[in-house]
C-alpha atoms as an extended CHARMM CRD file, in Angstrom:
* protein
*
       162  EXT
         1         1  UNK       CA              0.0000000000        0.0000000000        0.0000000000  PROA      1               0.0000000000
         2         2  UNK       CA              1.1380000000        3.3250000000       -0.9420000000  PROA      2               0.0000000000
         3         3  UNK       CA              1.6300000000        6.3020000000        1.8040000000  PROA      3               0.0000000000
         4         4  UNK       CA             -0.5600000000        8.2310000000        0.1190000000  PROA      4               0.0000000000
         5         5  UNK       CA             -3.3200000000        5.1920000000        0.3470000000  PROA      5               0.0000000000
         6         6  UNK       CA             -3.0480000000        5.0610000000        4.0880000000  PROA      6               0.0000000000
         7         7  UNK       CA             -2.9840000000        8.3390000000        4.4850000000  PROA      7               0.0000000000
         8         8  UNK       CA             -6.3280000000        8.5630000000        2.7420000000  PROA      8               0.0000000000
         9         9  UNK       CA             -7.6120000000        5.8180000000        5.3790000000  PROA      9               0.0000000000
        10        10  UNK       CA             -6.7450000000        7.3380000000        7.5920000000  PROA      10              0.0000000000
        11        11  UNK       CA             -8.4070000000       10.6150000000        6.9210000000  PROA      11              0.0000000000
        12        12  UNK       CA            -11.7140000000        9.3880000000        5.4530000000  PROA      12              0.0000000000
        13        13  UNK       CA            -11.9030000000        8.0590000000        9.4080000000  PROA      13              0.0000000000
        14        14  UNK       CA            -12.0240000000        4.2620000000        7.7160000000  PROA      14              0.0000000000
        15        15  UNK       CA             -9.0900000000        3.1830000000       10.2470000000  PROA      15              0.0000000000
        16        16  UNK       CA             -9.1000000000        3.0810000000       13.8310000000  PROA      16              0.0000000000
        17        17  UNK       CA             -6.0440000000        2.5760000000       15.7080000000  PROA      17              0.0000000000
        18        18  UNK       CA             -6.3530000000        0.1720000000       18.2640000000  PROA      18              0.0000000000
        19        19  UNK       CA             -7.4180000000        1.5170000000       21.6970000000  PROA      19              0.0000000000
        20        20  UNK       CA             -6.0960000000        0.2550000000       25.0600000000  PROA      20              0.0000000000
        21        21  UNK       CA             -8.2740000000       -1.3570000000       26.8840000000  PROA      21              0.0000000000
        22        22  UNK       CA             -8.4850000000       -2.1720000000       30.7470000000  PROA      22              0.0000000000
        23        23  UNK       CA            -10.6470000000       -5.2630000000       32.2390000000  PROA      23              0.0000000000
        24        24  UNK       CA            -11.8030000000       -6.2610000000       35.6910000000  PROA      24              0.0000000000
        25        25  UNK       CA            -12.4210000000       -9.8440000000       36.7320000000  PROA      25              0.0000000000
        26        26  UNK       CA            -13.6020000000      -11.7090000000       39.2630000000  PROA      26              0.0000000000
        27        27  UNK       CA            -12.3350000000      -15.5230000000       40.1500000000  PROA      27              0.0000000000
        28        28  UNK       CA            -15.1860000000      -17.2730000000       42.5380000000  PROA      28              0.0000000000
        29        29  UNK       CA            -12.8750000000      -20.1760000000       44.4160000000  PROA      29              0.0000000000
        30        30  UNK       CA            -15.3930000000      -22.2330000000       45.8170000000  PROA      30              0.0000000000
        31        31  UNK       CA            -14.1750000000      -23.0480000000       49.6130000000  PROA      31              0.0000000000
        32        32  UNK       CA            -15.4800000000      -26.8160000000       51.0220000000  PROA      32              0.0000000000
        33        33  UNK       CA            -14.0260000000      -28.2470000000       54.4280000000  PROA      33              0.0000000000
        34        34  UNK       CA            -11.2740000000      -27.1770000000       56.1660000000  PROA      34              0.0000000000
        35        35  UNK       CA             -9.1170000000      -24.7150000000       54.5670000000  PROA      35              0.0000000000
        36        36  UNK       CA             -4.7970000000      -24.2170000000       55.3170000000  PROA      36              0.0000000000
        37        37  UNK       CA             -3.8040000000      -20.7810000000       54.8880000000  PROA      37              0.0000000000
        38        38  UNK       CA             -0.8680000000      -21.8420000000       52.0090000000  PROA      38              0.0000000000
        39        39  UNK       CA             -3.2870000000      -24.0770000000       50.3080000000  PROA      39              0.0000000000
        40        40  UNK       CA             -5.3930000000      -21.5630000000       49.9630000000  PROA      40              0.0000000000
        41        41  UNK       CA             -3.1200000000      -18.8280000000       48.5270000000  PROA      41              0.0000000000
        42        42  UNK       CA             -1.5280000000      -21.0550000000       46.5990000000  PROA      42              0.0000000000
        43        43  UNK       CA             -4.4850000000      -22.0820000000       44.7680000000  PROA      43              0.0000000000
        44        44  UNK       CA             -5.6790000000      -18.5140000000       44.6850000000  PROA      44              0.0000000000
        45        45  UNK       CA             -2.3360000000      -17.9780000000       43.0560000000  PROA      45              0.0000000000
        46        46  UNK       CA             -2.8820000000      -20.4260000000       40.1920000000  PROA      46              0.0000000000
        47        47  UNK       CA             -6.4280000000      -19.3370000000       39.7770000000  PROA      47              0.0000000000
        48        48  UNK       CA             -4.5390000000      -16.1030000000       39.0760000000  PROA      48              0.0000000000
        49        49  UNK       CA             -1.5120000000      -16.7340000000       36.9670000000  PROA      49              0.0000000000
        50        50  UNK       CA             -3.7520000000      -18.4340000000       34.5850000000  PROA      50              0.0000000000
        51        51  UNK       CA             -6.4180000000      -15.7550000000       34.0100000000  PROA      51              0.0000000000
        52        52  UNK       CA             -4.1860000000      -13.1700000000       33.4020000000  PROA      52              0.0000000000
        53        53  UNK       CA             -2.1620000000      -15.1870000000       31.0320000000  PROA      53              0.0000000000
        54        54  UNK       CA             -5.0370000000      -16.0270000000       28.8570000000  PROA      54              0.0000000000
        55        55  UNK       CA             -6.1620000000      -12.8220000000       28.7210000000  PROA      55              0.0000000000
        56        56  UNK       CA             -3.7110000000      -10.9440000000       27.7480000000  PROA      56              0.0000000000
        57        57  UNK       CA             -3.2180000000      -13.4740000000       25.1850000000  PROA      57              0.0000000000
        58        58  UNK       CA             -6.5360000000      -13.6530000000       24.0360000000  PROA      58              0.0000000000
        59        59  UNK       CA             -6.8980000000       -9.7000000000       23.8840000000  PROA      59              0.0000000000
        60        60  UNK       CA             -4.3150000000       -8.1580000000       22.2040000000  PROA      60              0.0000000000
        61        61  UNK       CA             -5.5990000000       -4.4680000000       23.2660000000  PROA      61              0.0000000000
        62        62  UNK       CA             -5.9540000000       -5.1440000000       27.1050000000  PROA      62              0.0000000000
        63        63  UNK       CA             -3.3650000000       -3.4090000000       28.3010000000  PROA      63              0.0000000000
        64        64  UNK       CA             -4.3160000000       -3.6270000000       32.2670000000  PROA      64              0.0000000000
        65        65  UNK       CA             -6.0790000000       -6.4240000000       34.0830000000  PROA      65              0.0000000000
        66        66  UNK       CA             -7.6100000000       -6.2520000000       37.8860000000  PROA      66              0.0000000000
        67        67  UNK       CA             -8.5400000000       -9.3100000000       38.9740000000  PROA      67              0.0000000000
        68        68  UNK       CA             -9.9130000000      -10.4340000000       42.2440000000  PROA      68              0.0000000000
        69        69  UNK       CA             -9.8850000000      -13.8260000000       43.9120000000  PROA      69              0.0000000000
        70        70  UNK       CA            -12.9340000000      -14.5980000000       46.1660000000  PROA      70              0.0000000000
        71        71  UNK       CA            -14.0050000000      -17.3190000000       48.7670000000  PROA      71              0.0000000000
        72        72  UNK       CA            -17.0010000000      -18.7510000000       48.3610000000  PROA      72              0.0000000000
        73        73  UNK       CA            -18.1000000000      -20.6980000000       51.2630000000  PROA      73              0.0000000000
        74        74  UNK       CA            -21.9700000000      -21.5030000000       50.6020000000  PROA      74              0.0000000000
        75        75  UNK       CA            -22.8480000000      -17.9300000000       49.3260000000  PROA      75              0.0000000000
        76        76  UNK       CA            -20.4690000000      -15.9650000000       51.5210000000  PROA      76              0.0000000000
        77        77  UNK       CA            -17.8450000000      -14.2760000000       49.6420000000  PROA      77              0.0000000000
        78        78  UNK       CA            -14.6340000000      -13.3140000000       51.2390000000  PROA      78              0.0000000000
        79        79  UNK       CA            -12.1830000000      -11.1390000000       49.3820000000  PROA      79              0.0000000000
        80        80  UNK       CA             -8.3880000000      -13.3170000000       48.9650000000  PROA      80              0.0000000000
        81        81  UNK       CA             -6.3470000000      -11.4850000000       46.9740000000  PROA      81              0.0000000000
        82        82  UNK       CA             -6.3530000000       -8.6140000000       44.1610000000  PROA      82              0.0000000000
        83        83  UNK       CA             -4.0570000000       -8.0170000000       41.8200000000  PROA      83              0.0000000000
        84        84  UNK       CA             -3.5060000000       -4.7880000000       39.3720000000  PROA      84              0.0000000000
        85        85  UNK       CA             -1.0130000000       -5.7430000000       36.9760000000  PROA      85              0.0000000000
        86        86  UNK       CA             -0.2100000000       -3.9420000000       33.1330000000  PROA      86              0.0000000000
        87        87  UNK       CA              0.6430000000       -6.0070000000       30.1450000000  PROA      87              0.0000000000
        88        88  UNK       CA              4.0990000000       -4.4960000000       30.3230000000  PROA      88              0.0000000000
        89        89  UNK       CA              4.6960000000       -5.7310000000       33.9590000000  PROA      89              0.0000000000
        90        90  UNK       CA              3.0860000000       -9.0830000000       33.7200000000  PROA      90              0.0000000000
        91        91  UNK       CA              5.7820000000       -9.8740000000       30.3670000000  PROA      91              0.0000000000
        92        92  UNK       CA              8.4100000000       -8.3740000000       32.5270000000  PROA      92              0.0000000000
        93        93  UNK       CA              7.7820000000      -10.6860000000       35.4850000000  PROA      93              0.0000000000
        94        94  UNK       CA              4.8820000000      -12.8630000000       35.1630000000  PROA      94              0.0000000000
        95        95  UNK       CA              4.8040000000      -13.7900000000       39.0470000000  PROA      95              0.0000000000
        96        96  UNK       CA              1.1670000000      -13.3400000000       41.0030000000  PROA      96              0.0000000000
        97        97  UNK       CA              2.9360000000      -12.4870000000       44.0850000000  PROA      97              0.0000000000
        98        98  UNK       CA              4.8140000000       -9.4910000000       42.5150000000  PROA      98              0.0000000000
        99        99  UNK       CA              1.6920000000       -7.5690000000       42.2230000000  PROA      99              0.0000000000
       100       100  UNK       CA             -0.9250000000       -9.1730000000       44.4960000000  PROA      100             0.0000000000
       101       101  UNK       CA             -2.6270000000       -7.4540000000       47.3930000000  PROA      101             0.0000000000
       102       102  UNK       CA             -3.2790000000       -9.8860000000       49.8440000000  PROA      102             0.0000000000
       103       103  UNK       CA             -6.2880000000       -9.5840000000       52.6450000000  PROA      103             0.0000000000
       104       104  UNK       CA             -4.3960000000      -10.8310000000       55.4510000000  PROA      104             0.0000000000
       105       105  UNK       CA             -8.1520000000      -11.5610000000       57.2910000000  PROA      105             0.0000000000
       106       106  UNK       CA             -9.8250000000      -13.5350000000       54.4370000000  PROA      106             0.0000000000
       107       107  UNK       CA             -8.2630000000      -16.9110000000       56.3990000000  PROA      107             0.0000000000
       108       108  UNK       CA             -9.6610000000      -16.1180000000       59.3010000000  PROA      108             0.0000000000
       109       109  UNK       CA            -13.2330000000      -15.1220000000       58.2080000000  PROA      109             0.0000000000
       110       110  UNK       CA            -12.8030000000      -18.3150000000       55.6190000000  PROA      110             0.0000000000
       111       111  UNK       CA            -12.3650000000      -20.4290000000       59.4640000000  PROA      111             0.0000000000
       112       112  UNK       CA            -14.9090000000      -18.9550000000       61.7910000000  PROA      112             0.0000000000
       113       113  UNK       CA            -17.3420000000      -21.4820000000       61.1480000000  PROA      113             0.0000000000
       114       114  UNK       CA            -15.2440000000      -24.7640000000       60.6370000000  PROA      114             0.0000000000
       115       115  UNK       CA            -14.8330000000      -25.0310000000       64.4700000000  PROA      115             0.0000000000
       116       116  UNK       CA            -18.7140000000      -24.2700000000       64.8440000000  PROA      116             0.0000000000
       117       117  UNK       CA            -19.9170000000      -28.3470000000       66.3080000000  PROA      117             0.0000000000
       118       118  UNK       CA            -23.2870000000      -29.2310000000       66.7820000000  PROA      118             0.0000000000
       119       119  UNK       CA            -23.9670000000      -28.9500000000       70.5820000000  PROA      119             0.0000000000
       120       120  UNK       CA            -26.4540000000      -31.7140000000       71.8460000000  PROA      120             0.0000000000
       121       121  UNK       CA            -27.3530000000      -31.6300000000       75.6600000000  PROA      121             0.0000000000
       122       122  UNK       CA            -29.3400000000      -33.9090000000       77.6640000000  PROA      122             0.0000000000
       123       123  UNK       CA            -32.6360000000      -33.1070000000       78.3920000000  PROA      123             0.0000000000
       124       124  UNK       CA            -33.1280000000      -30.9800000000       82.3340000000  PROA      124             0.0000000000
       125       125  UNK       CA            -35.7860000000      -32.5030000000       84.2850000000  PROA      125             0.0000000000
       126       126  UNK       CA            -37.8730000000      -29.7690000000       85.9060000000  PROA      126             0.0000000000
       127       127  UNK       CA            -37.2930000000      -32.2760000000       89.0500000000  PROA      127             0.0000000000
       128       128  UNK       CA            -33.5830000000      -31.6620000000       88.9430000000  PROA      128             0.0000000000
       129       129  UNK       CA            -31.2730000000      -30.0170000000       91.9930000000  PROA      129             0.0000000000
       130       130  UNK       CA            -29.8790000000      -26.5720000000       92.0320000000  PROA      130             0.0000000000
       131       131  UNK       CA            -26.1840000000      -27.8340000000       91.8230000000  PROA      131             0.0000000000
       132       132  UNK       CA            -27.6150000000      -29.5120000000       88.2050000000  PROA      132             0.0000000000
       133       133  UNK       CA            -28.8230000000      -26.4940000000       87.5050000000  PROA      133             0.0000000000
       134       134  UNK       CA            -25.3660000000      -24.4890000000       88.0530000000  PROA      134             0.0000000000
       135       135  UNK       CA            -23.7410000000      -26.7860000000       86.3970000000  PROA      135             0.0000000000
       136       136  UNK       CA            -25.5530000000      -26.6950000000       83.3230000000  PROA      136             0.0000000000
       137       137  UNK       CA            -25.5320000000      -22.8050000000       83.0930000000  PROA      137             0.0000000000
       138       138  UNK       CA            -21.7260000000      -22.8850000000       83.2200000000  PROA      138             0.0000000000
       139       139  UNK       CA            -21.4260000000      -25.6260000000       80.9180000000  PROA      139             0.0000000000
       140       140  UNK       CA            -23.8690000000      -23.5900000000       78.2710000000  PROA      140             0.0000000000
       141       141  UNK       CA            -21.7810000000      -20.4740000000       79.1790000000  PROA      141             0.0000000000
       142       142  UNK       CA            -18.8030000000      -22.3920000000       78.6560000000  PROA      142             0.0000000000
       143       143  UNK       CA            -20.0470000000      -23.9740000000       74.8000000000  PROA      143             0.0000000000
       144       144  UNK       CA            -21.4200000000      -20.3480000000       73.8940000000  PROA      144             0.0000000000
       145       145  UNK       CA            -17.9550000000      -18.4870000000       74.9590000000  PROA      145             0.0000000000
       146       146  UNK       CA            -16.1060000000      -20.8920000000       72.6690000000  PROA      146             0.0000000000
       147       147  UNK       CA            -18.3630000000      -20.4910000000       70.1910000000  PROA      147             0.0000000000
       148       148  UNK       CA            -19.4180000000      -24.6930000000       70.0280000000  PROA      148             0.0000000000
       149       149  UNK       CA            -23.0800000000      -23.2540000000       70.9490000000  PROA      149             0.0000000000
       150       150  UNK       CA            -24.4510000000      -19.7510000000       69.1190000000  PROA      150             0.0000000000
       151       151  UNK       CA            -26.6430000000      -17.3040000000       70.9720000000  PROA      151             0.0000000000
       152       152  UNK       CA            -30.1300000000      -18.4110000000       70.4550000000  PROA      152             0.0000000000
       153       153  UNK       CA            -29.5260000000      -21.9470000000       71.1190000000  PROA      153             0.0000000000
       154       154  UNK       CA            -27.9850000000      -21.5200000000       74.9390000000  PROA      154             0.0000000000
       155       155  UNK       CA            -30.5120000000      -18.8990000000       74.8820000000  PROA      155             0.0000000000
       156       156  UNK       CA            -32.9300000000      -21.7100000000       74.5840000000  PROA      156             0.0000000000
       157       157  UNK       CA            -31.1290000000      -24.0530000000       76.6370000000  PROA      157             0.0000000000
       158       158  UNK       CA            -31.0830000000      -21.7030000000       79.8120000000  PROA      158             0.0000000000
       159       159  UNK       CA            -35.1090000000      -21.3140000000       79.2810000000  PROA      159             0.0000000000
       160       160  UNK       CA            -35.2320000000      -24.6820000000       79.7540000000  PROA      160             0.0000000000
       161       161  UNK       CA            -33.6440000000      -24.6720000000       83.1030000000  PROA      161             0.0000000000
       162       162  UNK       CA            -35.7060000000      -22.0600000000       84.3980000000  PROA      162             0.0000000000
């Protein structure tokens, strides 16, 4: 093509450089069972190295990519890691944990309810002595304060002392 042909392209508006783009993403990990803090940023980790490679390979115009990693434990979503990372940065050093922002509580939100046990107590006869009784409260006080027993359940368990 002549210089004078694109030049003509280009002023009749007919060609459109390309335009950089930037994308967001999302990664839902689902979380089941017990989770180890290094499992689960390594996996997170993965997750991520391969969704920004494939991006940027599949769109030739992205030039930078966001993309968060999130927990998914039965509907509640718990932020892992982000990461903000250009085209140009990912080439030069295509490691997650170069340009990740980790959320240094997600592990810790991720295990408040793995420790949660179902509490079963024998049931209080209305017939039964005061030291039963005492002893019951403080072993209901003692499941609720480690969290084995949640509010409304020794809630209901102390109205059946009564």
């Amino acid at each position: 093509m002549s210089i004078t042909a694109i030049c003509v392209l280009i002023l009749s508006g007919s060609y459109q450089p390309a335009r950089a783009e930037d994308e967001r993403i999302v990664i839902d990990m689902p979380i089941n069972g017990q989770v180890v803090h290094g499992d689960l940023i390594a996996q997170a980790e993965s997750l991520l190295g391969e969704a920004i490679s494939r991006q940027f390979s599949q769109n030739a115009n992205l030039s930078t990519l966001q993309v968060d990693v999130v927990g998914d434990r039965h509907g509640e979503i718990i932020p892992v890691l982000t990461v903000t990372v250009s085209r140009a940065q990912w080439q030069a050093n295509p490691q997650v944990s170069s340009w990740s922002r980790y959320y240094s509580a997600s592990y810790a939100l991720l295990q408040r309810h793995e420790s949660e046990e179902t509490v079963a107590m024998a049931p209080v006869s209305s017939a039964g002595s005061t030291d039963a009784s005492v002893e019951d409260r403080f072993w209901i006080d003692q499941a609720f304060d480690s969290g084995r027993l949640t509010g409304p359940a020794a809630q209901d368990y102390l109205s059946d002392l009564d």
